[in-house]
N, C-alpha and C positions, 0 to 999 in steps of 0.2 A: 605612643602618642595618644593621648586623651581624645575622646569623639566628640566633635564641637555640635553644642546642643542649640536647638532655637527653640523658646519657648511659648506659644499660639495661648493667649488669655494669662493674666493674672489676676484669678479672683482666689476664691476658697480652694479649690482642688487643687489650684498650679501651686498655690504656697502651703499648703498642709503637706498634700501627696507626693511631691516630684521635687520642689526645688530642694526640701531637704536633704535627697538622697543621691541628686544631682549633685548637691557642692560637698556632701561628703566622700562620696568616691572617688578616686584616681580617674578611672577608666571614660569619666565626663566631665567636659567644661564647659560653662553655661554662656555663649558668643551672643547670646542676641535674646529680647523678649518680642513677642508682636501684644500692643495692651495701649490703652487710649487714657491711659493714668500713669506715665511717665514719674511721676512723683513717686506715686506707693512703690515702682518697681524701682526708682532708684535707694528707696527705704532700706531696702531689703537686698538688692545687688548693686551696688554704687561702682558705677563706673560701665557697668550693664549697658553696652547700644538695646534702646529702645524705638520701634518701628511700628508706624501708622499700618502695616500690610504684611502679609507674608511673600507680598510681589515686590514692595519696597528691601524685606529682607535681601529676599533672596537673588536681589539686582543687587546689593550693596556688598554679600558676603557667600561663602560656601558652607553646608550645614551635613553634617554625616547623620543627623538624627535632629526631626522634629516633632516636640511634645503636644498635643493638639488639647489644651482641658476648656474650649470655647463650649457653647450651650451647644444641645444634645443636634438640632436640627440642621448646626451647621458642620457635624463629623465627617459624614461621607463627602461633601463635594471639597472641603477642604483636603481631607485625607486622600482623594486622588488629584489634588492641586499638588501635592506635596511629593506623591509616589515619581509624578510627570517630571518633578523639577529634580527629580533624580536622588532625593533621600530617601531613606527609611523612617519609618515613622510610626510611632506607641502614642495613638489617639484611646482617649478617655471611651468608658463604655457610657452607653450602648455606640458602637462606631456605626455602625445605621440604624435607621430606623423602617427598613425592611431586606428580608433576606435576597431578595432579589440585586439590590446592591450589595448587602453584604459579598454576595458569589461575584460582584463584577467586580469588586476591587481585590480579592483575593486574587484575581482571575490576572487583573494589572496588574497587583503585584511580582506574581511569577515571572508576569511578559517580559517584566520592567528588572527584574534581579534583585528586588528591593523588601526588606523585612518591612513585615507589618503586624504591629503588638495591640493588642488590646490589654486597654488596662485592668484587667481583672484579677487587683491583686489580694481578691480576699479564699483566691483559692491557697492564700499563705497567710489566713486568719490559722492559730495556735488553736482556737478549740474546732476548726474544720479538719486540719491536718490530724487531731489528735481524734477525730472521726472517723477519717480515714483509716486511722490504727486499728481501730477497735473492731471495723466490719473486716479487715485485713485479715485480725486474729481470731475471727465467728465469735466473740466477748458474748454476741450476745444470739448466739446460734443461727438460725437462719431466720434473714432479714425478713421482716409482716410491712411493716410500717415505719414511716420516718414524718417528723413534722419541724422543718425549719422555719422559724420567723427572724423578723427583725422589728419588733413592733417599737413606739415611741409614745414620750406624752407630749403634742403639739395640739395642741386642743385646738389651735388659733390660726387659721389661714394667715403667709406674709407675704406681702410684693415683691416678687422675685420671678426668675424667669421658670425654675423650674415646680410652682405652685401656680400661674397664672396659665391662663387657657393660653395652647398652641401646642403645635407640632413637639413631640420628643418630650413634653411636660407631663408631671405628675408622677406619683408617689410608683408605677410601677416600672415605667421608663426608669426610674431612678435606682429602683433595689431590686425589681424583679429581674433584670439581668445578671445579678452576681448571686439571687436564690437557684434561681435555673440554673446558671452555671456550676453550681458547686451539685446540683443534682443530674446532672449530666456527666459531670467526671467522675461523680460514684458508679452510676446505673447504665450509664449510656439513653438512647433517646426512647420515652416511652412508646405503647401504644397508644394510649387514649390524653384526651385533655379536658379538661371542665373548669370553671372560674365563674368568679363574682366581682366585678369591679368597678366600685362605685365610688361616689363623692360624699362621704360622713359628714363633713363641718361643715357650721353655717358660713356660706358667701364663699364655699370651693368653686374655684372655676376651674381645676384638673382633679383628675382620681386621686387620693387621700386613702384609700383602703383597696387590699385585694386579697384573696384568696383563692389559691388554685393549687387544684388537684391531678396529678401528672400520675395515671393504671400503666402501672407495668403487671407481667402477666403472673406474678405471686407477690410485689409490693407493691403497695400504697402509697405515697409521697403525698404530702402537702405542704405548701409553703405559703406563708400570709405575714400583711403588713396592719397594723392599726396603727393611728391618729393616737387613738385613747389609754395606753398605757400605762400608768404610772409607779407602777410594781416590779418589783423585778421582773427584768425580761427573758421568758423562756428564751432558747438559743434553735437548743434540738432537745428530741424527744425521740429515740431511737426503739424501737420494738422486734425481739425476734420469741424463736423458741426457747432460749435459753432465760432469757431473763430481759431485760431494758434496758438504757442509758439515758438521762436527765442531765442538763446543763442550760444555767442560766448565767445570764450577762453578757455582753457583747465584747468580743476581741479588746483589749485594750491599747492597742497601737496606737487607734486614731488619736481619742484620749491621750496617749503619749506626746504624738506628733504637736495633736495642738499647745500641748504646755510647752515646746520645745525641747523637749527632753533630749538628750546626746545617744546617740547607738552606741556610745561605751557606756553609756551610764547599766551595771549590773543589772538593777530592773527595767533595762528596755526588753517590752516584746515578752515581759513575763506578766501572765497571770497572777492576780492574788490569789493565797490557798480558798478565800473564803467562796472565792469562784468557781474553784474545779466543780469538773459533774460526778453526777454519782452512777456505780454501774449496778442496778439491783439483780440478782441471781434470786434462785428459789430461798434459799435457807439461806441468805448472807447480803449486804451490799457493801460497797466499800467504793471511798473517793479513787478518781481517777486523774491526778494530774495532770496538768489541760498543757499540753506539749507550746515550747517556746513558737510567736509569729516568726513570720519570714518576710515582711517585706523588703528588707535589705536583698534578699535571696534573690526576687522577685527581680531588682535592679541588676543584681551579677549578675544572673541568666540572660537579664536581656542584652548585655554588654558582650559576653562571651559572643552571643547571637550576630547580635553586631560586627563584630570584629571578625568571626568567622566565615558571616554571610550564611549563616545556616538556621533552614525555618524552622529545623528540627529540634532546637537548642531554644527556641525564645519561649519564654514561661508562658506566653497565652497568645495563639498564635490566631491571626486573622478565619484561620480556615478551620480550627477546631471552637469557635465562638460562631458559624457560623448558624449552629444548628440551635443554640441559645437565641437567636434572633425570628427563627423562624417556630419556636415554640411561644415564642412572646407574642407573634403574631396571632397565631393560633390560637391562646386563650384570650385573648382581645376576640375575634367572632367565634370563640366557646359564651364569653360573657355578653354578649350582644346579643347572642341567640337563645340564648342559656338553655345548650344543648352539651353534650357530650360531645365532643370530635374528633372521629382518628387524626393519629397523625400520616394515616396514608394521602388524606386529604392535601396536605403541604409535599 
C-alpha cells in the first residue's frame, strides 16, 4: 500500500523537487496539499484535497508522511507540529535554523518513533557521488585541498522571501547547507572555521555572497557562493599529492526537473561529456566521467525508511544534518567576528 503523502507549501521547491518523484513512484500517493493558491495546485494535481492548515489537514485525513517545502523560518515549529500528530516527515533544508533545535527535534523524533528526513538531496548530485569515487580510490593521492562552489550570475536582487531581510533568508541559509553537507560526509566535522558573509548587490537586504573556510588537521576545504558569475561554474577543485581533479557545471537534474523531463527518459540524471571533470596526474590527464544523479535513489531510500520505520535506512537523516546546522552557525560568528573559531566552541 502506497504512504499517503501531504504536501506543506507549493511554490518552486514542492513542484520542481518532490511532486515529481511523489507521483512517479509506487511506494507514494499525494492525499492532500496545505498552499493558499488552490488554483495552481489544482493545475498540476486535479482532484488534489487542498487545505488552509496543516491542522485543517490533519483533522480532515491520516498522512504517513508530510513534505514541509514552506520558507526556511517556518521548518522547525512546523516539523515538530507534524512529528506530534504522529507522521514522519522529510522537511526541506535547512530544517532549523539553529542547532539547538535541530537536537530537540531529533530528540522528538526518537521519543515519538517517527522518521525524520532532511531534504539534502544533493548528497545524490552525479558529480558529488563521482567525488566521492575518486578520494575513495586516492585518484588523486592524499587529500591537501578541496574548493566547492556554487556560484550564479544574479546580478539583480528579486522580492522574494528567500533574498528579502528575515530570519532563514539569504544566499547562505539557501546553499550553505548542502556545501557543508556534502563536506561533512567526505571529511567528517573540522577543527577550525572562518568566513566572509556579506551582501554584494546593490539594494541586498540578505547575504548574497560567502565564503568559508572549514581547517581540518592536513586539509583545507573551502566553499563559496557569488551573485556575479557568468562563466562556467567551477564545481570542485580537488587537490592531493598525486595530482588534481577540476569539474565545472552544476548537477543537471534540476535543469532536468524543470524542463519536466521523465526519469525514463535515457538522459535523465546524465551529464554531458562536455561537462565531465578532469583528473590531472604528473605526466598525463584525462576526463573523468561524472557518474549518473540519484535523486530518484534519494526517494527509494526514504520509502524503504518509511515503510521499515528505520532511521538507519533514510538517505539524510535528522541527526546526521545535525552537525551541518551547527557549523552554519559557527561561520555566521566566525564572519561577524572575522576570527578564526574552533569548532570546540559549539
Amino acid at each position: 500500500m502506497a504512504l499517503s503523502v501531504l504536501v506543506m507549501g507549493f511554490g518552486y521547491a514542492a513542484k520542481t523537487f518532490h511532486v515529481p518523484f511523489l507521483q512517479a513512484m509506487d511506494a507514494y500517493s499525494i492525499a492532500g496539499v496545505v498552499s493558499s493558491v488552490p488554483a495552481k495546485v489544482q493545475g498540476v494535481l486535479p482532484g488534489v484535497s487542498v487545505y488552509n492548515s496543516f491542522e485543517q489537514a490533519i483533522a480532515d485525513d491520516n498522512f504517513d508522511l508530510v513534505v514541509i517545502t514552506t520558507p526556511n523560518h517556518l521548518h522547525a515549529e512546523q516539523a515538530e507540529a507534524v512529528l506530534r500528530a504522529g507522521c514522519h516527515v522529510l522537511v526541506e533544508k535547512p530544517f532549523t535554523l539553529s542547532s539547538e533545535r535541530a537536537e530537540q527535534l531529533v530528540a522528538l523524533a526518537a521519543q515519538l518513533n517517527k522518521q525524520l528526513c532532511v531534504f539534502h538531496n544533493r548528497r545524490f548530485d552525479g558529480d558529488f557521488l563521482t567525488l566521492k569515487q575518486l578520494i575513495a580510490e586516492q585518484a588523486v593521492g592524499d587529500i591537501k585541498r578541496l574548493e566547492s562552489r556554487f556560484d550564479r550570475f544574479r546580478p539583480t536582487p528579486r522580492k522574494r522571501w528567500r533574498e528579502n531581510a528575515g530570519p532563514g533568508s539569504g544566499i547562505f541559509w539557501d546553499l550553505g547547507p548542502h556545501l557543508i553537507d556534502q563536506v561533512v560526509q567526505l571529511f567528517g566535522m573540522p577543527q577550525q572555521v572562518s568566513a566572509d558573509i556579506r551582501i554584494l548587490r546593490d539594494g541586498g537586504e540578505s547575504d548574497d555572497a560567502f565564503e568559508v573556510t572549514l581547517h581540518y588537521a592536513a586539509i583545507t576545504v573551502k566553499v563559496g557562493s557569488s551573485p556575479f558569475e557568468a562563466g562556467p561554474t567551477l564545481r570542485y577543485a580537488l587537490q592531493g599529492t598525486k595530482g588534481s581533479y577540476r569539474k565545472y557545471h552544476l548537477d543537471p537534474q534540476e535543469d532536468q526537473l524543470k524542463a519536466g523531463m521523465s526519469f525514463n527518459d535515457p538522459e535523465w540524471s546524465v551529464a554531458p561529456a562536455p561537462q565531465h571533470g578532469t583528473l590531472y596526474l604528473e605526466d598525463e590527464s584525462k576526463l573523468v566521467a561524472t557518474l549518473n544523479g540519484g535523486y530518484t535513489t534519494f526517494y527509494r531510500q526514504l520509502a524503504t525508511a518509511l515503510i521499515t520505520n528505520n532511521a538507519e535506512a533514510l538517505p539524510a537523516s535528522g541527526q546526521s544534518v545535525v552537525a551541518v546546522i551547527r557549523l552554519i552557525e559557527l561561520a555566521r560568528l566566525a564572519s561577524e567576528q572575522q576570527q578564526t573559531l574552533s569548532v570546540e566552541c559549539i
